[in-house]
N, C-alpha and C positions, 0 to 999 in steps of 0.2 A: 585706424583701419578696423575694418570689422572683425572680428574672431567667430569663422565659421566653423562650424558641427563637423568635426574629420568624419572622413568618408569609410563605412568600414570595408575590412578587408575582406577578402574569400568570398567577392557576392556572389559567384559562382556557386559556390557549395551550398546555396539552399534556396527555394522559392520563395522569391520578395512578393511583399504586397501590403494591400491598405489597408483602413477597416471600413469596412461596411460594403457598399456593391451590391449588386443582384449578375443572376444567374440566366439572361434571358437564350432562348434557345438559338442554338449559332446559325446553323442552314449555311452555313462553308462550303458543304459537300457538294452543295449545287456547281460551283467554280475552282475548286482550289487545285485541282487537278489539270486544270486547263493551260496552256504555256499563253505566255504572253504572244499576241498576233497584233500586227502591224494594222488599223484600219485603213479600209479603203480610203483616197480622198474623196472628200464631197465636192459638187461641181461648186460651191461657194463658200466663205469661211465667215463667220461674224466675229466682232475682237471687239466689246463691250470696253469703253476708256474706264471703267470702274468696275476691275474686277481683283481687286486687292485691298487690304486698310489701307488710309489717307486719299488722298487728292486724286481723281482721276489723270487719270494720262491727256497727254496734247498730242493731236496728232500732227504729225509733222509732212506730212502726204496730203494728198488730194487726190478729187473725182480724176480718173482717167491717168493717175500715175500708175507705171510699170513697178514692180516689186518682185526681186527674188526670196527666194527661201530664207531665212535670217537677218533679212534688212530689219529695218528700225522704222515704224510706222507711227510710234506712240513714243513720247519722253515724256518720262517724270515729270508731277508740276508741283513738288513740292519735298519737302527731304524723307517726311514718312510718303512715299509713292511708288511707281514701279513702270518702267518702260515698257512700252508690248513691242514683238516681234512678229513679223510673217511667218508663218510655218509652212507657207507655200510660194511657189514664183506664182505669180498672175497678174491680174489690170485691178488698180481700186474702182470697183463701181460704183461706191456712193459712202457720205458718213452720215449715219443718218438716227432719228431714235430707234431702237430693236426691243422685243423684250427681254426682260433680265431675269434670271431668279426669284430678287425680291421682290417681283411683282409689279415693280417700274417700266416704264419705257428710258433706255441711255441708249445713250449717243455712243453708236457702233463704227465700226472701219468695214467696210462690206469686200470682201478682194472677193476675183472669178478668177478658178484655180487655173492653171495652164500643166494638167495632169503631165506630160511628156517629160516639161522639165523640172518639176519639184521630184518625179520619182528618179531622173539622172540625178539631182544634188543627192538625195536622199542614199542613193547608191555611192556614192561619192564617201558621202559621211562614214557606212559602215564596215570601211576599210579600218579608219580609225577607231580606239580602244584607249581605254584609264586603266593600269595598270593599280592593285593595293600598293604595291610599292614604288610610287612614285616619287620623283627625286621632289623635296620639300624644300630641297635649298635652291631649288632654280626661282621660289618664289616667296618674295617681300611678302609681311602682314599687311601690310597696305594696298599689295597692289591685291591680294587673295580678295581685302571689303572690294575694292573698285568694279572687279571680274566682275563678282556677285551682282553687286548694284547694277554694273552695264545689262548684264544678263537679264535682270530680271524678275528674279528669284524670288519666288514668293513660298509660303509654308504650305506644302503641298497636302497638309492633314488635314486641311479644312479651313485652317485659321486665313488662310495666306496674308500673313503680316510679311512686311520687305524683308527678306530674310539676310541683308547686309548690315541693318542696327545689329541682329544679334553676332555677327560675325566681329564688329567692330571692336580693339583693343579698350582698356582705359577706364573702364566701367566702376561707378564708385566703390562696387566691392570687386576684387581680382575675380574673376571667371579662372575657377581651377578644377573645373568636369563638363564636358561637352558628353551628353546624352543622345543618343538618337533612339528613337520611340519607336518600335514595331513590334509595338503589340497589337495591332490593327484588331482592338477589342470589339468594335461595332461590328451586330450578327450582318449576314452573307458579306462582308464585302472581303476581298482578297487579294488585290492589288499588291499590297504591300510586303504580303506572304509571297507573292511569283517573283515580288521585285526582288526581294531579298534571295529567292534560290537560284533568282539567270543570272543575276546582276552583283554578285556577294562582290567581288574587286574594286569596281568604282565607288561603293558603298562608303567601305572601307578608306578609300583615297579621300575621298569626300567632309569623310570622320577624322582624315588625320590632317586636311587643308582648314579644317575647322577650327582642330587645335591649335593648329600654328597661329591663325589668326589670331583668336580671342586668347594666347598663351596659356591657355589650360594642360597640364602634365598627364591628363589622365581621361580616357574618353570612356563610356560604356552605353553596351546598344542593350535595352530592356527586350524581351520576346516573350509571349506567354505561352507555357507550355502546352499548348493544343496547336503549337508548330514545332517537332520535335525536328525533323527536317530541316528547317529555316535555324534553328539553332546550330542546327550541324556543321551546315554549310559556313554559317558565318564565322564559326571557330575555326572552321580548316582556313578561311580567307585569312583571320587574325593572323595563324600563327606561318600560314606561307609568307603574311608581308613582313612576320619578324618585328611582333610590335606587344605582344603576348602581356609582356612586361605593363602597356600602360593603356589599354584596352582590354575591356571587359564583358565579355557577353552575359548579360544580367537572365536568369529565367524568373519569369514571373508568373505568378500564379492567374489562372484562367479566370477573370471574372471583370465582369464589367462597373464601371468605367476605367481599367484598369490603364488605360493608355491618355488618361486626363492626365496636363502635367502639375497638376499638384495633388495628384495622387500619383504618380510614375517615382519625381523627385522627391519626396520620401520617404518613398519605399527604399531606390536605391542608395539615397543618400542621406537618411537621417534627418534632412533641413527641412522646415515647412515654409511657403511661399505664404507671405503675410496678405495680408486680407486687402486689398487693394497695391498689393505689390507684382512683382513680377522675377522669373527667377534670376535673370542678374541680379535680383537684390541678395539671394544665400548663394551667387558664387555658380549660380547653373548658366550655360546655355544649351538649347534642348531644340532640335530638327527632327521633323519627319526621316524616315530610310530612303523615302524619296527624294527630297531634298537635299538630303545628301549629295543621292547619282547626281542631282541639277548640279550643284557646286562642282563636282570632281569634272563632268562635261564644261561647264563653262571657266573652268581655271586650266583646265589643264587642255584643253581642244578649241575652247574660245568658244562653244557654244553656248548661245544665247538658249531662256525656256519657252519654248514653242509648241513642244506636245509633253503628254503627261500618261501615264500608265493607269485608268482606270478600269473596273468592272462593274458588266453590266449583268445582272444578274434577277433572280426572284424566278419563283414558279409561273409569272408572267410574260416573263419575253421567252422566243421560242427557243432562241438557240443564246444562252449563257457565254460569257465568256470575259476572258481579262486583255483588252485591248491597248496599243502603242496607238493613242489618240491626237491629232492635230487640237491643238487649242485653239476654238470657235467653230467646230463642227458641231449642226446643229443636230442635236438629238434625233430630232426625227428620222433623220438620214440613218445616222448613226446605227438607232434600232430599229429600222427598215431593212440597213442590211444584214441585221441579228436574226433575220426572217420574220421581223414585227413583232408586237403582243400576241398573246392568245387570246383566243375568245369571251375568257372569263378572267381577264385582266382588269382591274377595278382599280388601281391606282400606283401611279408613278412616285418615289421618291428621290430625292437628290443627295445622296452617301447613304447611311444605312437608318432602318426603322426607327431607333434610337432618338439619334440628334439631327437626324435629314431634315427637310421641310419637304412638304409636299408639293412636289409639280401642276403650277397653275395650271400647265398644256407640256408638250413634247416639242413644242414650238421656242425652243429654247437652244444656246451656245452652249458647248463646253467651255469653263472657266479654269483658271490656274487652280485652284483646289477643290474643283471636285474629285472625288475621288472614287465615287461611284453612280452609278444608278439601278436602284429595288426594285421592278414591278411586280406585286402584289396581285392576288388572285381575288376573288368574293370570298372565298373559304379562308383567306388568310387574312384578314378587315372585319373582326367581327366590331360590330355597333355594339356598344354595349347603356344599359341605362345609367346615368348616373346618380346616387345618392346621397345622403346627409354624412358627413363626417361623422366614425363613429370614436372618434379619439383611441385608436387603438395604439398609436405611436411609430408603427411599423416603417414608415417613412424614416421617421428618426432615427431609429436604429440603420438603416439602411444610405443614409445622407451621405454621402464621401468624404461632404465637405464638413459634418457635423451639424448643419442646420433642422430647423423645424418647419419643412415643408408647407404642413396644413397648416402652419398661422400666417407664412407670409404669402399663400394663395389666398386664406379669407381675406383678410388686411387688402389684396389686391383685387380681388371681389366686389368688398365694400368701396373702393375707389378712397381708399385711406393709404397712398404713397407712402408719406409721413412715417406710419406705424410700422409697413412693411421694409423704408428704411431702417428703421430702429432696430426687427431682425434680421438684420445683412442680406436684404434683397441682391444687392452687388456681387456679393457671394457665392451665388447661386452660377454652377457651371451648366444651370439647363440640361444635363445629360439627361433627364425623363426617367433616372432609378424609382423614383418616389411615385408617379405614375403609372410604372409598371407594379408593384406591389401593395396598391392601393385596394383593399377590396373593396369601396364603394365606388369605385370606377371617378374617381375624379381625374379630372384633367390638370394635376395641378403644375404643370410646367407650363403648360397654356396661361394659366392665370398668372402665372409668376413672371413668364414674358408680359404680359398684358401691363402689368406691376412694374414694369421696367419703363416701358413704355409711358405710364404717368407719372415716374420719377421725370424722366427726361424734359417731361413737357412744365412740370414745378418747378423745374432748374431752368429751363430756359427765358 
């Protein structure tokens, strides 16, 4: 068995962090203030069968079937996959291709809402509550993965990988720290800052339905201090559910990519995730704060994940806000009834400026891990020219991961794979630090996807 790096003690007493990072300007203030609001339903819902890692979903419905709130429209079709849910009653209209994010046309589930009765279930639901202290012995580790999986659950931070692999026992090295991430480092978005101040109980239930499963002794949630509030809160949750002892509220130092988890997992815990590894292998398993709430709702209330907590945000939409979103509302709608863009709105992105991508159109579903949407101004897009590498290094010092930026963008430039494998293209968490503190304006995260993309196609 492996001998992992002990965990130190008192993380509490000082702000953890990584080396290297940048600084980019947060723009919070736009939304962090806002309470979480329920959105409207749209009159129709789109449910993309691939909007998770692995296999698309089957659907298991058809044109012109009836559907309530929570039914099962989509099953798994494969063991890395993930079932979708209705998050509204209505009639399926059609499955048909839609567009996606990445730019694809996939094969969507089309329902037409029946607004009267998805807002009676939805009334129905908010009787019920997840208490932090909920009883842990009324529930098997096995049946905690099943919930999950039935659920749905995917990693609400972006990644959305099944989030029942990491909840599973047995893993070659013992999982003995479950992390939950909310440092919601990416500038404007705030979702995860509101989730953590309405929502601190089920969090918490969530964090401790996690541990049981993966039988880790010991959980801890990272925050970075430019949420002094969202720390507060979470400690007062810890220590009402009387858990003080093996639960940890981590402060973390404010700086970007500070909620990437191999820079999160050794800050708090000393171990580093090996270079094509993953943190099961030093003993971590590590969820969104969001994903969390998902687990403690679907274990402990049987709710499947059918809406998700995003914000929509930037100097470009009119009216900001952190919204309680049906999963497959199509944006448009969505930021229509934000009161639209404004006038000098230039471009849409999907999470925050960082690691978002840009929005082909507005003509788009909400998916299980977005977790926001940016719209940007003309004043906040500026074009810039770009020039010759001037080997200043800057990058490098600033890499999270340790890498050298500017050689595995030229390397991916010249259409040399090869070379750019050799310095740990694979590596590369894309976060755009390197990018942003480039002063000859290179795009080199662009190139280094680009660099990924002619690996993939020499491997195949």
């Amino acid at each position: 068995m492996a001998q992992l790096k002990p965990i130190p003690d008192q993380l509490e007493s000082k702000r953890l962090t990584f080396a290297g990072g940048v600084h980019p300007p947060e723009r919070k203030e736009i939304s962090e203030k806002m309470a979480i609001e329920r959105a409207p339903l749209p009159p129709e819902i789109w449910l993309p069968l691939s909007m998770h890692v692995g296999a698309p979903a089957k659907p298991v419905v058809e044109k012109k079937a009836e559907v309530k709130r929570g039914d099962l429209v989509a099953e798994a079709a494969g063991f890395i996959s993930a079932p979708i849910h209705s998050p509204v009653c209505g009639v399926v209209k059609d499955i048909l291709p839609l567009p996606h994010q990445s730019g694809q046309m996939v094969n969507s589930i089309v329902i037409t809402t029946d607004a009267p009765q998805t807002m009676a279930a939805i009334e129905a639901e908010q009787t019920q509550t997840v208490s932090a202290r909920c009883d842990l012995s009324a529930y098997k580790q096995d049946e905690i993965v099943e919930k999950v999986k039935a659920a749905g659950i995917v990693g609400l931070g972006g990644a959305a990988f099944p989030s029942f692999v990491k909840t599973m026992p047995g893993q070659k090295v013992p999982i003995d720290i479950v992390i939950l991430n909310g440092t919601e480092c990416e500038p404007y978005l705030t979702a995860d800052h509101r989730t953590m101040l309405e929502r601190p109980e089920p969090i918490i239930a969530g964090l401790r339905l996690a541990m049981k499963a993966t039988g880790a002794k010991r959980g801890a949630i990272g925050i970075e201090d430019n949420k002094p509030d969202a720390i507060a809160m979470m400690k007062r949750a810890v220590t009402e559910a009387n858990v003080v002892e093996r639960i940890e509220i981590c402060t973390m130092r404010t700086k970007y990519p500070q909620g990437g988890e191999r820079n999160l997992i050794p800050a708090i815990t000393g171990r580093v995730v090996p270079v094509g590894g993953f943190p099961p292998d030093v003993g971590v398993a590590i969820f969104n704060v969001g994903t969390a709430l998902a687990i403690a709702q679907a274990v402990v209330l049987g709710k499947p994940l059918m809406e998700r907590v995003m914000t929509i945000t930037g100097r470009g939409v009119t009216n900001p806000g952190n919204l309680l979103v049906p999963i497959g509302t199509p944006l448009q709608f969505l930021i229509g009834e934000r009161g639209g863009v404004t006038s000098n709105a230039a471009m849409a992105i999907l999470g925050g400026p960082m690691m978002g991508p840009t929005a082909p159109s507005l003509n788009l579903p909400v998916l299980k891990g977005m977790s926001g949407v940016t719209v940007l101004t003309e004043d906040d897009v500026e074009t810039k020219k770009e020039f010759a590498c001037i080997r200043c290094g800057r990058c490098v010092d600033i890499c999270p991961v340790g890498l050298s930026p500017a050689v595995i963008a030229r390397c991916s430039q010249r259409k040399r794979p090869e070379d750019a494998l050799a310095n740990h293209l694979n590596a590369c968490v894309e976060c755009g630090s390197c990018s942003f503190v480039c002063p000859s304006n290179i795009p080199l995260v662009q190139y280094i996807r680009s660099g990924k993309i002619q690996a993939r196609k020499i491997a195949n």
